[in-house]
N, C-alpha and C positions, 0 to 999 in steps of 0.2 A: 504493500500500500504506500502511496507518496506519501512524503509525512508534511507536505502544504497542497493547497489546491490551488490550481496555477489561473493563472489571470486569462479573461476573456481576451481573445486576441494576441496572448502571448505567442502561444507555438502552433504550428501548424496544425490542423485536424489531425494528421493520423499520430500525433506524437499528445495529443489531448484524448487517447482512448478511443479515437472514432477507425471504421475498419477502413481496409483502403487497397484497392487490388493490384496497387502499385508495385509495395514493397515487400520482400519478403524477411528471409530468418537474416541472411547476410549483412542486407542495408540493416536493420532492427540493431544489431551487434554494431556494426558499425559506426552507427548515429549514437552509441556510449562510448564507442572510442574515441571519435572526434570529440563529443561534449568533452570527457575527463580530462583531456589533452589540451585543447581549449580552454579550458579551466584554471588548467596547471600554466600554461605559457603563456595566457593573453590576459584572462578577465582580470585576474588582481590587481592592474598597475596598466592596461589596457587605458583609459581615461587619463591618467596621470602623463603619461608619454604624448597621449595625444595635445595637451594642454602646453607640455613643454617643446611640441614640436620635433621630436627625436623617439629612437627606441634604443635599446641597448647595443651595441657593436654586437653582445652574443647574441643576440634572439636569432639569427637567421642560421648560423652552426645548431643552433639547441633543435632547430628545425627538423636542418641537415640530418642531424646524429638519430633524431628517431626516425626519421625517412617518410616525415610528415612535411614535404614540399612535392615529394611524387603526385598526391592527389590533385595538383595543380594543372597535370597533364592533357588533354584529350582523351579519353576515353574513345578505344584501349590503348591500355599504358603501351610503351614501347616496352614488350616481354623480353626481344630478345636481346637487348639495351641492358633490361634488369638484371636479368639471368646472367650476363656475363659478369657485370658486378658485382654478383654475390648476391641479390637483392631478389629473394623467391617470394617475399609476403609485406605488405604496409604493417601499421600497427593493428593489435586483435586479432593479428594472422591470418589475414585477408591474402589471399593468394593474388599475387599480379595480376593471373591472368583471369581471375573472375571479378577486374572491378570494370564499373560499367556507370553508363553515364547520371544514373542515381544516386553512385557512391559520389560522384562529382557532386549531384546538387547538395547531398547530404553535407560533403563536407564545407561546400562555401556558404550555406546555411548556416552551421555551426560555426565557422570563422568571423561569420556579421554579428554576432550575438551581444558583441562588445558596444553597440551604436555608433560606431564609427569606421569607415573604410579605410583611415589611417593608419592604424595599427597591422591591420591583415595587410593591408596593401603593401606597407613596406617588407614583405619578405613573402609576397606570393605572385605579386604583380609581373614581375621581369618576367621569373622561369614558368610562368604559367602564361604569358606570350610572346615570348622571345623566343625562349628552347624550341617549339612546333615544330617554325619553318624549316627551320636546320633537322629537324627531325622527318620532317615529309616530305621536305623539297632536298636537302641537302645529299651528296653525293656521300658510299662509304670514304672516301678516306676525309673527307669534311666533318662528318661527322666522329670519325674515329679522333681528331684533335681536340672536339669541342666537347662534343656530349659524356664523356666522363668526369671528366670533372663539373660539370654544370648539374650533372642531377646526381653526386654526390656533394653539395654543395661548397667545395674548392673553392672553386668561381662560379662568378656572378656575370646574370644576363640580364638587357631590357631589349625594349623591343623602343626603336626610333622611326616614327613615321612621319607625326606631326611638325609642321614649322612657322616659323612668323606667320606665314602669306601662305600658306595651305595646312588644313586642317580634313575637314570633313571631306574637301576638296582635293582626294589623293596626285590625282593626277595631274595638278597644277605644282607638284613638289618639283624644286629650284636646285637642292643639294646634287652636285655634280660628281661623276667617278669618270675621270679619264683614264685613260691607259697610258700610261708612262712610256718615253721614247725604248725601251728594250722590251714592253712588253710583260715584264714580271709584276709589277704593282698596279693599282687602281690609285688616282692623286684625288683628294677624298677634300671637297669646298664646299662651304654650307652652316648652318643654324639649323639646328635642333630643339623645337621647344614644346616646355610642360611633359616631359619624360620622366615619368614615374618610376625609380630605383637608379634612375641614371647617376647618380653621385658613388653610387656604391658598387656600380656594376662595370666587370673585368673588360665586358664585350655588350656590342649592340647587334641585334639583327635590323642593321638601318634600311629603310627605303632609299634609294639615289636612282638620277638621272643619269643613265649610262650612254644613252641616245638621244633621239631627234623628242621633241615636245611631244605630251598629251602620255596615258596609257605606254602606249607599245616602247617607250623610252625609256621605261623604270626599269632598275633590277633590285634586286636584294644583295648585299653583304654583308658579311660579320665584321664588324669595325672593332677593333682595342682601344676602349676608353680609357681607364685608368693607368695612368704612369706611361703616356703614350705621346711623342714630341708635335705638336698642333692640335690636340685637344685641348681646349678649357674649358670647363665645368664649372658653373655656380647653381645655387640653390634657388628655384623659387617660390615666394610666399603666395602659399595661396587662402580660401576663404575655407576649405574645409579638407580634410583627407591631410592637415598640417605634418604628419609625423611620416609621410608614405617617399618623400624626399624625391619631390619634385621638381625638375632638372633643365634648364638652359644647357645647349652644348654645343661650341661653336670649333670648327673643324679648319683648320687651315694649313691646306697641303698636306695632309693625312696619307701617310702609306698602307696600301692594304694589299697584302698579296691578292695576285687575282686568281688564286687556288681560294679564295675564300668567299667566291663568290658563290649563291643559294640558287642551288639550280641553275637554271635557262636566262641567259644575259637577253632581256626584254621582256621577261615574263615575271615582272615583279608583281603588277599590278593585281594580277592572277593569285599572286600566293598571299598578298595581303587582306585583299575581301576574301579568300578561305580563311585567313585568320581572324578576322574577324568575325567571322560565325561565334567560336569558342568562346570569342572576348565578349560577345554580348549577351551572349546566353546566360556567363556566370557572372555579369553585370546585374541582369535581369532578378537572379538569383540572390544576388546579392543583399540589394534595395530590396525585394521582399522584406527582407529580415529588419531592414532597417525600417521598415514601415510599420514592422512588427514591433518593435522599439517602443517608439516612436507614442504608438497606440496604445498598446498594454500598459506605456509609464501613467501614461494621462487615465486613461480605465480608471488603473490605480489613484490615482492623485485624487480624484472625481468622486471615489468612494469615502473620502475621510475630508476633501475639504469641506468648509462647511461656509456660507455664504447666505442673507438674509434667513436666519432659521433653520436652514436644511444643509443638507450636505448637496453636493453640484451633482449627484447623479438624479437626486430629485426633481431634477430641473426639468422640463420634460424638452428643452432649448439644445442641450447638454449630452441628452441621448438620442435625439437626431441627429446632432451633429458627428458621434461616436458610430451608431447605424449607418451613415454614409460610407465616413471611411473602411467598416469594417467588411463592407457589402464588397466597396471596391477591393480592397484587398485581398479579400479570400476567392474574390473572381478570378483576379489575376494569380495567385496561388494555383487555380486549378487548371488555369491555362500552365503553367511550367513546367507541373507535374505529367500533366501530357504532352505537352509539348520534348519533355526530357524522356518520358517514357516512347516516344514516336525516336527516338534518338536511338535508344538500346538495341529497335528493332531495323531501322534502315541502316545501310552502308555508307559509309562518309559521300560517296559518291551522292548519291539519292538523297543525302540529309541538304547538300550543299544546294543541289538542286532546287528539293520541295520548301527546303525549313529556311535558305537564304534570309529571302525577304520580310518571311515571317519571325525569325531570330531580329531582324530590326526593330519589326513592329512591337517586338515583346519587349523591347530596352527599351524605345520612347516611352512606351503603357507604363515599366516599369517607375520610371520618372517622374510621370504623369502622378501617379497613384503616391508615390513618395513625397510629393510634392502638397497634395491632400491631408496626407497622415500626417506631415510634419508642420505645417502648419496652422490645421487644427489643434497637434497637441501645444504647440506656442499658447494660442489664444487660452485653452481652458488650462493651463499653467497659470494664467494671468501674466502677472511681473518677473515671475519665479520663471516664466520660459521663455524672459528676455534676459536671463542672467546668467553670467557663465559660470557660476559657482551652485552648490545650494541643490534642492530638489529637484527645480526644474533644467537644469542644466543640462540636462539628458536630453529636453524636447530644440535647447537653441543650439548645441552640439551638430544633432542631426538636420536641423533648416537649414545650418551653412553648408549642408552637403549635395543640398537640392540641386546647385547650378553644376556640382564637379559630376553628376550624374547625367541629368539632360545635356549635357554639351559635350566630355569627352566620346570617345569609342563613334562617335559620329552623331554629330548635334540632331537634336530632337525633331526636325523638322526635317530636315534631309535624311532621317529613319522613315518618316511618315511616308518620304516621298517613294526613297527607295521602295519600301515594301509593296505599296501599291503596281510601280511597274513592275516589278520582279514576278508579281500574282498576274498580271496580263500579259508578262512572257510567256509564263506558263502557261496560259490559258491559251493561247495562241497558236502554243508548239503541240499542246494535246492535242489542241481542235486541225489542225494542220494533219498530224499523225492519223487522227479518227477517219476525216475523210480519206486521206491513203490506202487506210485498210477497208474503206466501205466503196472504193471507188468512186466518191461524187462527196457532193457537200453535203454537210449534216443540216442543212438550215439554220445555223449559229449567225447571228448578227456579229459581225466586225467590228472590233475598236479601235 
């Protein structure tokens, strides 16, 4: 028997008792090992780091050492990556190779618990979208330099896409890679900016212009940030996610062998919207939790403050306002859960395909819904969830996280957009395929 009874809107339905055809014995076990872990290595001091803007130098070895940074992967892990390493099971003795894209949401569920993406972010962010591409795109002996020590956590990766003058706007990226007169190096020009782990991280898997303008110019490299001659690196401040060390990186004349380059030289653009698939999903993931926060403090707060005579859950102002957000919330909860479970059963190929556009749509909603949660809990905080200290410091903690959600990973509006062409591609290419195999048209109106 629990020995409290947990707050409306704190955890998920199926971790509140209710059944759920999702999950089975595996994830169940699993979803205690993440919490205990989590417990042990974030919640105690998780708000304090973030308020100082820093975390420990060791948090990311303590990570390392229990081989709780693999969850950060794609699902499925890279087995035969593991296996060489030594590395046959996560924590709870999860075998490699039965984790699966639930173990994923479970675990970045349980990583948000803290009300802040600061913390988790400074030690899951890089290798959880850096390592990928070098993992799917990169060739054996590219990977053979990188990826041991990166997911034994050695060294350190991020992932560098965004810049001054293109953000959401991939293909408008300016950072240049020439080929050097003998042909050995890539000469590496450019700005890098709001790169999350970059001050700490050995290597970048950066986006550059290797070519003519637009898409077909990009490629992908593995850049050496740290202790590397034309890199500089400073810190930026930002309004929330303070402690996840935030990163300006500006590149001048930058040697990169061109053995280090990620796959197919013009085919960058290709392997960054696949990577971002992953990156929104457990964005998506993320902000759930954080809305769960967010909601459940104020629940809480609402039951014991007391205001003209009653306590604020009396109010009946008070609990519409809580029924809004919690309607929206557990909508979008049930949207992940299938949408993550539609994940375990298609092939990356078919998820990229069907789920693209829809993996957009679910980070903007995400945002959207965050956006809700955290703002109402401000207002029935009162004063207390304008203050950064104190009770309600939980509800203004999490509002300054609103913007670092709708904007990174591809601003909220150009999700909107995306998603909807991505669903008329497809609609397009089925209705294209149907008539093929029916010999004539289906009678489908054109868009």
């Amino acid at each position: 028997m629990p020995k409290t009874v947990p707050i409306p809107f704190s955890e998920p339905p199926w971790l509140m008792g209710m059944p759920s055809a999702y999950y089975n014995n595996s994830h169940r076990k699993w979803q205690k090992t993440c919490r205990a872990l989590v417990d042990e290595l974030l919640m105690p001091e998780a708000g304090e780091w973030e308020k100082a803007g820093d975390v420990p130098e060791d948090l990311y070895s303590r990570f390392a050492a229990a081989n709780f940074l693999i969850p950060n992967l794609s699902a499925p892990l890279p087995v035969e990556w593991l296996h060489k390493l030594g590395i046959h099971t996560l924590p709870g003795g999860l075998k490699v190779e039965d984790f699966d894209y639930l173990h994923t949401l479970i675990y970045v569920d349980e990583m948000s618990r803290t009300g802040s993406l600061g913390p988790s972010g400074a030690i899951t962010t890089g290798v959880a979208f850096g390592l990928p591409p070098i993992l799917k795109f990169g060739n054996k002996q590219l990977q053979e330099r990188f990826v041991p020590d990166i997911i034994t956590g050695k060294k350190r990766i991020c992932i560098a896409i965004t810049e001054p003058g293109a953000g959401s706007d991939v293909s408008n990226i300016s950072t240049t890679a020439v080929r050097s007169d003998d042909g050995k190096n890539f000469i590496v020009n450019g700005t890098k900016k709001w790169i999350t782990n970059g001050l700490w991280s050995d290597y970048a898997s950066m986006a550059v212009r290797t070519g003519g303008p637009g898409p077909s110019g990009l490629s992908m490299l593995v850049v050496p940030l740290l202790n590397t001659p034309g890199v500089n690196m400073r810190r930026i401040r930002v309004g929330g996610q303070s402690s996840a060390g935030t990163t300006f990186i500006e590149l001048d004349d930058v040697k990169v062998p061109v053995s280090n380059l990620i796959g197919n030289e013009g085919h960058g653009m290709k392997y960054v919207m696949q990577n971002f698939n992953h990156e929104r999903l457990t964005i998506s993931i993320s902000v759930s939790r954080l809305s769960r926060v967010a909601l459940s403090s104020a629940f809480e707060y609402c039951l014991k403050r007391e205001a003209f005579g009653k306590t604020l859950m009396e109010q009946p102002v008070v609990r519409h306002r809580l029924a809004k957000c919690g309607a929206d919330l557990e909508a979008h909860w049930a949207w992940i859960e299938q949408f993550t479970y539609c994940m375990t059963k298609l092939s990356e190929e078919e998820a990229n395909r069907e789920l693209g556009g829809l993996t957009a749509l679910a980070k903007a909603q995400a945002g959207r819904v965050l956006e809700v949660c955290a703002s109402t809990a401000v207002l029935l905080f009162g004063g207390n969830g304008y203050t950064k200290s104190g009770q309600g410091e939980i509800a203004e903690r999490i509002y300054r996280e609103v913007p670092g959600v709708r904007i990174p990973g591809g601003s909220e509006d150009v999700m909107l957009d995306l998603a909807v062409r991505q669903l008329v591609k497809n609609f397009q290419r089925k209705t294209k395929e149907l008539e093929t195999s029916m010999g004539g048209s289906t009678g489908s109106s054109k868009l």
